[in-house]
MARLO-843394 format. One record per residue (C-alpha): chain; x, y, z; residue in three letters. Coordinates in steps of 0.25 Angstrom, whole numbers, padded with zeros to 4 digits. Layout:
REM residues N
REC   cadena    east   north      up   residuo
REC        A       X       Y       Z       Ala
...
This chain:
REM residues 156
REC   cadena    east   north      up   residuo
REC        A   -0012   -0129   -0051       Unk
REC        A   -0017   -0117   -0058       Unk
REC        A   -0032   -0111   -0055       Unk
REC        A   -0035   -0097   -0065       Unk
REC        A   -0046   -0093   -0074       Unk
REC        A   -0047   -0100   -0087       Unk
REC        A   -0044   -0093   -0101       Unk
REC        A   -0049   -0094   -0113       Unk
REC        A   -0036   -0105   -0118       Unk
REC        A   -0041   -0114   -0108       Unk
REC        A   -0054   -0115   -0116       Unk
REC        A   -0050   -0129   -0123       Unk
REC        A   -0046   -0135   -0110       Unk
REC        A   -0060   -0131   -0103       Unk
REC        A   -0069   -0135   -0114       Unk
REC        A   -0062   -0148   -0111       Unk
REC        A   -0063   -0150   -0098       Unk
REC        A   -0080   -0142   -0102       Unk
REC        A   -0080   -0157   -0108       Unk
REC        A   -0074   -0164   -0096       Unk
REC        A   -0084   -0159   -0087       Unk
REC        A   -0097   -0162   -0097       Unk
REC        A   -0092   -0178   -0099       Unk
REC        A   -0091   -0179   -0084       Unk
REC        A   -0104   -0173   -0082       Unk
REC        A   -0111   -0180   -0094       Unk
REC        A   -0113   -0193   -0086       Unk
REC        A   -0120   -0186   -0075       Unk
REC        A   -0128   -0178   -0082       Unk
REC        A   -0139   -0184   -0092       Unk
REC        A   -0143   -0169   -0096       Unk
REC        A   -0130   -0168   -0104       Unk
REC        A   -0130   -0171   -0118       Unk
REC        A   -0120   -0182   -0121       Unk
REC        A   -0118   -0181   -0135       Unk
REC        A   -0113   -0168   -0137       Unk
REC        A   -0103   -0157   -0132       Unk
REC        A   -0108   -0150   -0120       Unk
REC        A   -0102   -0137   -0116       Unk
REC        A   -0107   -0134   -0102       Unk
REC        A   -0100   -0118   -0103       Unk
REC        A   -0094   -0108   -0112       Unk
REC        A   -0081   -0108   -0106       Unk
REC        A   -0076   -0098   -0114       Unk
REC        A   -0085   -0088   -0112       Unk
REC        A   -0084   -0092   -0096       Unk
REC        A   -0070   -0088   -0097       Unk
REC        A   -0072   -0075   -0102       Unk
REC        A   -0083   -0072   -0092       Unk
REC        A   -0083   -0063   -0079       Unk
REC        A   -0092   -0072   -0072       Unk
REC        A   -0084   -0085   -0075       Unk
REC        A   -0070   -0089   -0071       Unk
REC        A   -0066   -0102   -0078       Unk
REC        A   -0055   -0109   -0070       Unk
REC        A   -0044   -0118   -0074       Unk
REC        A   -0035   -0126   -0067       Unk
REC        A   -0020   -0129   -0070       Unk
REC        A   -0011   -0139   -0067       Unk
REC        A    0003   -0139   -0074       Unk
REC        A   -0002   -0131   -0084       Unk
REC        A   -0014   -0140   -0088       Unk
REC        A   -0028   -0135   -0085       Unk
REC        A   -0036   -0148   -0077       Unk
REC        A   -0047   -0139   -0072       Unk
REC        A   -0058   -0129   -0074       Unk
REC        A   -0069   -0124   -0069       Unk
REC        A   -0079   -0111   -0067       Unk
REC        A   -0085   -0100   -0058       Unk
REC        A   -0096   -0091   -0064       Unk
REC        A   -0102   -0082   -0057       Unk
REC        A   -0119   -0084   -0059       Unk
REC        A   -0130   -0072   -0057       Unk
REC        A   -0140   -0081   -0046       Unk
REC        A   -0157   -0076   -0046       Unk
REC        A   -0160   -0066   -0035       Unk
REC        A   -0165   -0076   -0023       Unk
REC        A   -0150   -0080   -0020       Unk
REC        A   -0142   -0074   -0010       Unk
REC        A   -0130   -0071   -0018       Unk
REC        A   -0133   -0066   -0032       Unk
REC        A   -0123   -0071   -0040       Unk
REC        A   -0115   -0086   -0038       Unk
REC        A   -0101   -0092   -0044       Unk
REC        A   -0106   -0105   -0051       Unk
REC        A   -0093   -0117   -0052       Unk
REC        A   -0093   -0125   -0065       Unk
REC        A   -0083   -0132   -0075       Unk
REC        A   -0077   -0138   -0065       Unk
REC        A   -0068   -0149   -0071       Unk
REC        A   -0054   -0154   -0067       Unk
REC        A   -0047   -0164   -0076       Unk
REC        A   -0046   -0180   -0072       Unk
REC        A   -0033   -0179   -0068       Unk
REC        A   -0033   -0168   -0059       Unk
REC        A   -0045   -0171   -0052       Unk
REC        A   -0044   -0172   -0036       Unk
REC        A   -0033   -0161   -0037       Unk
REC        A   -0041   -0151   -0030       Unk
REC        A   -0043   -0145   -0043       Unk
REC        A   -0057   -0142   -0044       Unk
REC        A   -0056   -0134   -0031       Unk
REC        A   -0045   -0127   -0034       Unk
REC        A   -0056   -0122   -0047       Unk
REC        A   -0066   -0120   -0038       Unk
REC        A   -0059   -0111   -0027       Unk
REC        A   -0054   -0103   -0038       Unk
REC        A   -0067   -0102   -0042       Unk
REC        A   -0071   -0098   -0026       Unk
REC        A   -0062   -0089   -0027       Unk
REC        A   -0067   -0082   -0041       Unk
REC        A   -0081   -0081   -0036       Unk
REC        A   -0077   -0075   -0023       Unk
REC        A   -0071   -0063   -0030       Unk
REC        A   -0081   -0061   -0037       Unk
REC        A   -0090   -0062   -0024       Unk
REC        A   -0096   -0074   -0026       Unk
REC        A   -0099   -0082   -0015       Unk
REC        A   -0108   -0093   -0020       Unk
REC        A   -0105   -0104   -0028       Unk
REC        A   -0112   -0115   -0034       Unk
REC        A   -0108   -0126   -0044       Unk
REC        A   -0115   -0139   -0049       Unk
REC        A   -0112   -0153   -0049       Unk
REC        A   -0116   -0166   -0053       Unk
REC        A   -0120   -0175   -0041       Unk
REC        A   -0114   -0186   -0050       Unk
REC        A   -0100   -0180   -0049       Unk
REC        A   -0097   -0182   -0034       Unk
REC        A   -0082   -0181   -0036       Unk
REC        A   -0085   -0165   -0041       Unk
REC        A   -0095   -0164   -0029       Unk
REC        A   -0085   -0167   -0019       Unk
REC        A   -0074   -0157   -0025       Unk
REC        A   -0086   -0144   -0025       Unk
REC        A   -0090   -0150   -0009       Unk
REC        A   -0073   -0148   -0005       Unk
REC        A   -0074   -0135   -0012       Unk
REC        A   -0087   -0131   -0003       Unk
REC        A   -0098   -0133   -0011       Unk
REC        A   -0111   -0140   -0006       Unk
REC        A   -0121   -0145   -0013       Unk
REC        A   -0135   -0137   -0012       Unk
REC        A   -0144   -0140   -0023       Unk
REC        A   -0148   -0154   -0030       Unk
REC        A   -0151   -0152   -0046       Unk
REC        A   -0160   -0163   -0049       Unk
REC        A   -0165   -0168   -0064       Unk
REC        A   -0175   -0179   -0071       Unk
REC        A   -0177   -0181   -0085       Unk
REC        A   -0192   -0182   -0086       Unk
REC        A   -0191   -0192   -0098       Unk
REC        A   -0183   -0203   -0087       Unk
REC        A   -0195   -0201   -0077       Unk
REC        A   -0208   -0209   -0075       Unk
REC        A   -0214   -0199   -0069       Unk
């Protein structure tokens, strides 16, 4: 297994797997349009950027994962005043249960401390417990609850 900073020839696969994480979110999300292609980031750009480091994962030469770390300005009431942010996170089928995802995410860690970040956040859907367990083995915990209604659904 193979953990390094994606390049720009690993576009094609990425835009795939960009896909992959948008039809597994789509039922867990009524927000999402469903009738169109949805592109959640500019991956391109993202692997070009200084504040960014795209991740890949290799197994025998085949990428089977991805994911991000971005480094995020935060307003002035916070303690720290910058935070690394975790996204794309995405693992093929087959290699899921691998320890994959956490060898992305301490890879990530590791980014962010050399940079001297030492917060780090992420979000995921409470619909996706499987995800929610691999962040907890990793160390996160869960602090905040996003809520939503649509107004038209309520009788208020």
């Amino acid at each position: 297994m193979i953990v390094r900073a994606a390049t720009i020839e690993d576009l094609p696969i990425l835009l795939d797997f960009e896909q992959g994480i948008v039809q597994a979110e789509r039922p867990m999300d009524p927000t999402l349009k469903t009738d169109e292609k949805i592109n959640y980031y500019d991956l391109g750009d993202y692997i070009k950027a200084d504040h960014t480091e795209v991740v890949v994962v290799e197994v025998e030469g085949e990428i089977v994962g991805s994911g991000y770390g971005q480094i995020r300005d935060r307003k002035e009431f916070f303690k720290q005043s910058q935070m690394g942010y975790i996204g794309f996170m995405y693992v093929k089928e087959a290699f899921r249960g691998q320890g994959i995802s956490q060898q992305i995410i301490q890879y990530i860690s590791d980014w962010f401390a050399a940079k001297g970040i030492d917060e780090i956040q992420l979000d995921v859907y409470d619909q996706n417990p499987r995800a929610i367990r691999a962040y907890e083995k990793a160390g996160f915990e869960k602090y905040l609850v996003r809520m939503r209604m649509n107004v038209e659904d309520q009788n208020l």
